[in-house]
DSSP file (Angstrom, degrees, kcal/mol; ACC not computed):
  #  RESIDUE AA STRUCTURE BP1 BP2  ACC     N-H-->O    O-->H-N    N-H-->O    O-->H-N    TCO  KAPPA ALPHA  PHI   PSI    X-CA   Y-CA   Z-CA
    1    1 A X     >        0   0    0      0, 0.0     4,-2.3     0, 0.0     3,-0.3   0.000 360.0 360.0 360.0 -43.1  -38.6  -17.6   -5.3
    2    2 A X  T  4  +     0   0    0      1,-0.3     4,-0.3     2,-0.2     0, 0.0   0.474 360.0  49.3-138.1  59.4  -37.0  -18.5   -2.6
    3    3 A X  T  > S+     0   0    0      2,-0.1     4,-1.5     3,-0.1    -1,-0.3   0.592 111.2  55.0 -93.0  -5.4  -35.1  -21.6   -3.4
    4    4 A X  H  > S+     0   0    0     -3,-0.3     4,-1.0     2,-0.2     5,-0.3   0.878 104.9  55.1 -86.8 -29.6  -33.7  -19.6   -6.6
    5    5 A X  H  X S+     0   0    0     -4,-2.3     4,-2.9     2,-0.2     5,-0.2   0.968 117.7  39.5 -37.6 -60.9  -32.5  -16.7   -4.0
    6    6 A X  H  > S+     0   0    0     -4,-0.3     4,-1.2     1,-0.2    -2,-0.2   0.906 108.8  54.7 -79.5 -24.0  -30.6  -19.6   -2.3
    7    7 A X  H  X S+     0   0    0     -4,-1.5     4,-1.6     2,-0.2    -1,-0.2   0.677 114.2  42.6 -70.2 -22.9  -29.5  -21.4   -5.1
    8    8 A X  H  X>S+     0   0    0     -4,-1.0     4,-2.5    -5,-0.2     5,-0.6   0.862 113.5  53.1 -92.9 -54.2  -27.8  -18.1   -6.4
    9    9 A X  H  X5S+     0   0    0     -4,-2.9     4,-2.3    -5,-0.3    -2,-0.2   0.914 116.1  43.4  -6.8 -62.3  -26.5  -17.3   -2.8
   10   10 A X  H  <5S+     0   0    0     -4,-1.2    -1,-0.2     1,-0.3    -2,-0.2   0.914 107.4  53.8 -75.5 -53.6  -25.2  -20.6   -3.0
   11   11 A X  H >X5S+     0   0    0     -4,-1.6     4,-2.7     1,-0.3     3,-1.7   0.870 112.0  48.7 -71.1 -47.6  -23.9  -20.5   -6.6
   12   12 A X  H 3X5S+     0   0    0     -4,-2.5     4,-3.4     1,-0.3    -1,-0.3   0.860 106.4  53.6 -81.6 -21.3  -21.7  -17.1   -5.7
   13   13 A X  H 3<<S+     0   0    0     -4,-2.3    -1,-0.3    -5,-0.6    -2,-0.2   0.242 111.2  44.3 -98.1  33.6  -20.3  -18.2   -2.8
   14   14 A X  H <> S+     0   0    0     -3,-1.7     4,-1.7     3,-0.1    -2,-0.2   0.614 112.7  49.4-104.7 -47.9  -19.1  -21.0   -4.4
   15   15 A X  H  X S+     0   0    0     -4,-2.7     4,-2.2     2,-0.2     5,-0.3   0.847 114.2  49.8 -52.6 -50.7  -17.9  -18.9   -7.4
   16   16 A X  H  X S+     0   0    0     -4,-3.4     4,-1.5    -5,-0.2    -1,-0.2   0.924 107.7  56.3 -59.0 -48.2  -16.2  -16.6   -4.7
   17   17 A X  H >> S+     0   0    0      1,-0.2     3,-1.6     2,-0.2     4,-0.6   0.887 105.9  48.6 -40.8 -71.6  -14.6  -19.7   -3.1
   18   18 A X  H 3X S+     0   0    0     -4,-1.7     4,-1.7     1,-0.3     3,-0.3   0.596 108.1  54.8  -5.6 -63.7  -13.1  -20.7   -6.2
   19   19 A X  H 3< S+     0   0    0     -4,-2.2    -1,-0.3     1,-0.2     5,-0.2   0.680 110.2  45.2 -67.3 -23.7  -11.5  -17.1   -7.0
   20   20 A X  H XX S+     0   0    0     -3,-1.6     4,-1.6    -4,-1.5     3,-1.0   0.920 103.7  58.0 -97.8  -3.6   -9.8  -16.7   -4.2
   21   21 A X  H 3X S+     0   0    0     -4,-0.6     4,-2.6     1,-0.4    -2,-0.2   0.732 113.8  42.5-110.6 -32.9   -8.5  -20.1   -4.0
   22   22 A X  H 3< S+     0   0    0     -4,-1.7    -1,-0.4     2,-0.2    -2,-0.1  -0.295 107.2  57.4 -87.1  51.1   -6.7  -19.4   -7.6
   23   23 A X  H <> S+     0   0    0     -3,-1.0     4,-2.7     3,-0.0    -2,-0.2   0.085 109.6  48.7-101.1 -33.3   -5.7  -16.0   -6.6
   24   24 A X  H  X S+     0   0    0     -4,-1.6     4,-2.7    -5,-0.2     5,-0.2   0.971 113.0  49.7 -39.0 -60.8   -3.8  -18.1   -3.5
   25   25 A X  H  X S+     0   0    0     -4,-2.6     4,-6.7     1,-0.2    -1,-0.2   0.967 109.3  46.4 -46.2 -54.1   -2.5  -20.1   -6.0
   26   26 A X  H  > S+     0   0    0      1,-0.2     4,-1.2     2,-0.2    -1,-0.2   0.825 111.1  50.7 -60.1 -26.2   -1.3  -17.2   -8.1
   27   27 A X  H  X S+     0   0    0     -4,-2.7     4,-1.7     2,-0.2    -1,-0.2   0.750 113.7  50.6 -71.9 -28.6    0.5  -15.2   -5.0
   28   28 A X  H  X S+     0   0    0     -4,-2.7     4,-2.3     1,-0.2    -2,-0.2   0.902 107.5  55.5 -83.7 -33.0    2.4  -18.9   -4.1
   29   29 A X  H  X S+     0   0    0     -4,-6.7     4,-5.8    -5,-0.2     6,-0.4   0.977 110.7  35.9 -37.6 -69.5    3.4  -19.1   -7.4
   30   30 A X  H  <>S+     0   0    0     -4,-1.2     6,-3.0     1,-0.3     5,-1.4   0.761 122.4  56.5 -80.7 -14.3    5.2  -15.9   -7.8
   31   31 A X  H  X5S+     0   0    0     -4,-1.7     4,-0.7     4,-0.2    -1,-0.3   0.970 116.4  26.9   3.0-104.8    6.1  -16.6   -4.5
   32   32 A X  H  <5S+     0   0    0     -4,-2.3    -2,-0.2     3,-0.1    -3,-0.2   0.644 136.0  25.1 -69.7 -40.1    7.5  -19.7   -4.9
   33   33 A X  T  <5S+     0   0    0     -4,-5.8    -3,-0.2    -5,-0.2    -4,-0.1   0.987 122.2  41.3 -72.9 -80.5    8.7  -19.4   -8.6
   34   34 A X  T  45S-     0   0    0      1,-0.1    -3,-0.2     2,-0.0    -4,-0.2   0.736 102.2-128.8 -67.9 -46.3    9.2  -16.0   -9.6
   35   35 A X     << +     0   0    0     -5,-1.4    -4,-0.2    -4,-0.7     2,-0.2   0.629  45.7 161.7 108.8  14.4   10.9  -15.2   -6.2
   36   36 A X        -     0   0    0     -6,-3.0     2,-0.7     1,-0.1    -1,-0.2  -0.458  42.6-122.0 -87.1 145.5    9.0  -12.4   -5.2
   37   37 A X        -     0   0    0     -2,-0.2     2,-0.8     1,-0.1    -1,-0.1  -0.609  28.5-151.1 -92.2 146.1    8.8  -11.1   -1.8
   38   38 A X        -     0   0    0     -2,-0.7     2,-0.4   -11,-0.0    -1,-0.1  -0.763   6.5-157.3-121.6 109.6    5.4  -11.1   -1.0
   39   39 A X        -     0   0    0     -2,-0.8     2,-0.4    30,-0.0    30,-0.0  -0.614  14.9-145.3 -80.2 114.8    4.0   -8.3    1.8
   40   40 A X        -     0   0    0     -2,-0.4     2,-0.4     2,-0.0    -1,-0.0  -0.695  13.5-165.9 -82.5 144.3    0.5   -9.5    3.5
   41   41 A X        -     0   0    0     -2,-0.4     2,-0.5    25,-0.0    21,-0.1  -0.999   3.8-156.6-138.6 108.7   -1.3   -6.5    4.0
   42   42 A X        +     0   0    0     -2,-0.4     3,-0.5    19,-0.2    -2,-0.0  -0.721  20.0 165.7-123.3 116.0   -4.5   -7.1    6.5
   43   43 A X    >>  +     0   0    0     -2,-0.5     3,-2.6     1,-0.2     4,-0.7   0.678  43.7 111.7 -70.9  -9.4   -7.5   -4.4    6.1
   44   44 A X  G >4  +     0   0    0      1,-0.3     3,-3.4     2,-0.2     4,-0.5   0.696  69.6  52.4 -20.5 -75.5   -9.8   -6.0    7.8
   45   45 A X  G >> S+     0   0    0     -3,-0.5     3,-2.6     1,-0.2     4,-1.9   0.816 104.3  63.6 -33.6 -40.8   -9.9   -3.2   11.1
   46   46 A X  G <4 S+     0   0    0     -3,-2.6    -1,-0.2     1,-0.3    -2,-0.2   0.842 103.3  44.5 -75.9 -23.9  -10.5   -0.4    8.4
   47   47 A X  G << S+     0   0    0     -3,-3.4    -1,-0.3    -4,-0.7    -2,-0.2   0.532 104.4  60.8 -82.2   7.7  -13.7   -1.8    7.3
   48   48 A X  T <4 S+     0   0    0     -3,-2.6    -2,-0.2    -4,-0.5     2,-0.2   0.731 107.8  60.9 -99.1 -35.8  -14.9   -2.5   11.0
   49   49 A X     <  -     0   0    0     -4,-1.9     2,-0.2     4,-0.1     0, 0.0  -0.653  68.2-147.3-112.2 160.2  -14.7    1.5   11.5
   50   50 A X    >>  -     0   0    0     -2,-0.2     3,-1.8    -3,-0.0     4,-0.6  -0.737  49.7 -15.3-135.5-179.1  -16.0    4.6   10.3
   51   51 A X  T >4 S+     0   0    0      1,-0.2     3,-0.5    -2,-0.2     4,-0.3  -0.217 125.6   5.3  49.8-139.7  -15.7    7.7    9.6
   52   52 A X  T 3> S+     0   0    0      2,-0.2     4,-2.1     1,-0.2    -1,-0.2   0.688 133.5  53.8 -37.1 -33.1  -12.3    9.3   11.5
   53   53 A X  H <> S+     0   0    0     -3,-1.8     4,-2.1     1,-0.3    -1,-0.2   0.881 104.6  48.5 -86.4 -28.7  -11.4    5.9   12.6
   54   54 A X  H <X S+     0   0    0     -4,-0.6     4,-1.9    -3,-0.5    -1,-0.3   0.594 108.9  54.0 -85.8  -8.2  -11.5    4.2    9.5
   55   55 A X  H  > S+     0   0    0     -4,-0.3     4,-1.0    -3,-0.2    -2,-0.2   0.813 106.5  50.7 -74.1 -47.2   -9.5    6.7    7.9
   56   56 A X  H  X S+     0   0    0     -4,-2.1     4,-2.4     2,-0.2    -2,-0.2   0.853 103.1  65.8 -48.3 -50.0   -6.8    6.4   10.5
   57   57 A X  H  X S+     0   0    0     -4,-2.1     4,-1.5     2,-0.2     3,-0.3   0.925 103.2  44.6 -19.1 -73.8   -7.0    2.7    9.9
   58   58 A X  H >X S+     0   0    0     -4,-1.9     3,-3.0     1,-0.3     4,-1.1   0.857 110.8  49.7 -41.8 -86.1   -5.7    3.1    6.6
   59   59 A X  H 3<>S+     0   0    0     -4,-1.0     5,-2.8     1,-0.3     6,-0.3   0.448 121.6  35.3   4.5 -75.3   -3.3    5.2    7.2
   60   60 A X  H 3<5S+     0   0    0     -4,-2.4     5,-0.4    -3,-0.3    -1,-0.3   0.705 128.0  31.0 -74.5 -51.0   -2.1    3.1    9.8
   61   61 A X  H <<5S+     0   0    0     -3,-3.0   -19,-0.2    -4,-1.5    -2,-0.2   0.945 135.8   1.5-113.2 -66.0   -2.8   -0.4    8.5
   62   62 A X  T  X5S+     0   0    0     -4,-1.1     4,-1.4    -5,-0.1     5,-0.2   0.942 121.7  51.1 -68.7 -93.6   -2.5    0.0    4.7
   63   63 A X  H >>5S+     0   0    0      2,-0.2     4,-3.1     3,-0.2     3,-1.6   0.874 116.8  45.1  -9.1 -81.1   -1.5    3.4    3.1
   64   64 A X  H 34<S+     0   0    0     -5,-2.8     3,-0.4     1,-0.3     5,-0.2   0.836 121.9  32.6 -51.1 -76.7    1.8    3.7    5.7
   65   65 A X  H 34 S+     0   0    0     -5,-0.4     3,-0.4     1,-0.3     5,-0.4   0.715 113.9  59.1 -61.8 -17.1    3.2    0.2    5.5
   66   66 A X  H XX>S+     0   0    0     -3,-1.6     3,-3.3    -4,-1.4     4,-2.4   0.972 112.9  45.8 -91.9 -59.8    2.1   -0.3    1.7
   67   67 A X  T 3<5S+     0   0    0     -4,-3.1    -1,-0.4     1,-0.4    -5,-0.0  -0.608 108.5  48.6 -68.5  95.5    4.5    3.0    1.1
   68   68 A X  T 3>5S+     0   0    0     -2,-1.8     4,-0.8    -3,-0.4    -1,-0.4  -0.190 112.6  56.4-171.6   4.9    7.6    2.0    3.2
   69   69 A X  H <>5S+     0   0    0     -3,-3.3     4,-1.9    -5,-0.2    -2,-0.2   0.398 114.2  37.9-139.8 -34.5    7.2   -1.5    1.0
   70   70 A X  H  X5S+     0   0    0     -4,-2.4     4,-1.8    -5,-0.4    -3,-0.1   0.879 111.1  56.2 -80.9 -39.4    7.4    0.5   -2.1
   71   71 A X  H >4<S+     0   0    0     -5,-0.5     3,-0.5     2,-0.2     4,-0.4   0.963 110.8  48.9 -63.4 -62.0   10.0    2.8   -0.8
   72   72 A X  H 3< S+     0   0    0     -4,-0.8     3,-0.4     1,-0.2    -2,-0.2   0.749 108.1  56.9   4.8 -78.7   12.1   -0.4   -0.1
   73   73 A X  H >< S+     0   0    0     -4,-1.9     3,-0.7     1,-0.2    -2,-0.2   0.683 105.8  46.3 -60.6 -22.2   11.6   -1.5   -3.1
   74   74 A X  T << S+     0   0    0     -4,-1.8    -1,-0.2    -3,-0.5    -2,-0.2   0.388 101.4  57.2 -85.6   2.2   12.7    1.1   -4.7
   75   75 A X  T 3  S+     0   0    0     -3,-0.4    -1,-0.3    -4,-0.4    -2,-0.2   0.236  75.9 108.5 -97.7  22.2   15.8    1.8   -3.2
   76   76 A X    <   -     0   0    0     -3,-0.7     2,-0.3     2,-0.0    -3,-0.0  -0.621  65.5-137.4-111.6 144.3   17.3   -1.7   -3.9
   77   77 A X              0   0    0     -2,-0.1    -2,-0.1     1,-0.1    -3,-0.0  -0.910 360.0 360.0-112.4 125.6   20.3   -1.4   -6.9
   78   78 A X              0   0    0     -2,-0.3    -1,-0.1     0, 0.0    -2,-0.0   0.411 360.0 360.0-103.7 360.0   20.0   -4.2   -9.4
């Protein structure tokens, strides 16, 4: 039982590797290609905190900047 625990352990964090390393691909692409400008966004803190604090987080760390990045975009005249 539990080498099949670690062999599936094993098997998703392999799987996981894998996905993120083409979703990389796919952000330098449209990046690189398409020409898009591409906003890093890092949540990390908001999952570290709870409650009040993690709410603020967002806000703070995600929510605010992801709207001023939208807002941006959407004032630009093509």
């Amino acid at each position: 039982n539990a080498m099949l625990i670690q062999k599936a352990i094993s098997e998703m964090k392999e799987n996981t590797y894998k996905l993120a390393c083409r979703q990389v691909e796919k952000i330098y692409r449209l990046r690189d290609i398409k020409g898009w400008n591409i906003h890093r966004l890092d949540a990390t803190q908001v999952f570290k905190e709870k409650g009040k604090e993690s709410d603020e987080a967002w806000n703070e760390l995600v929510a605010g900047p992801s709207v001023a990045i939208v807002g941006q975009f959407l004032s630009k005249t093509y």
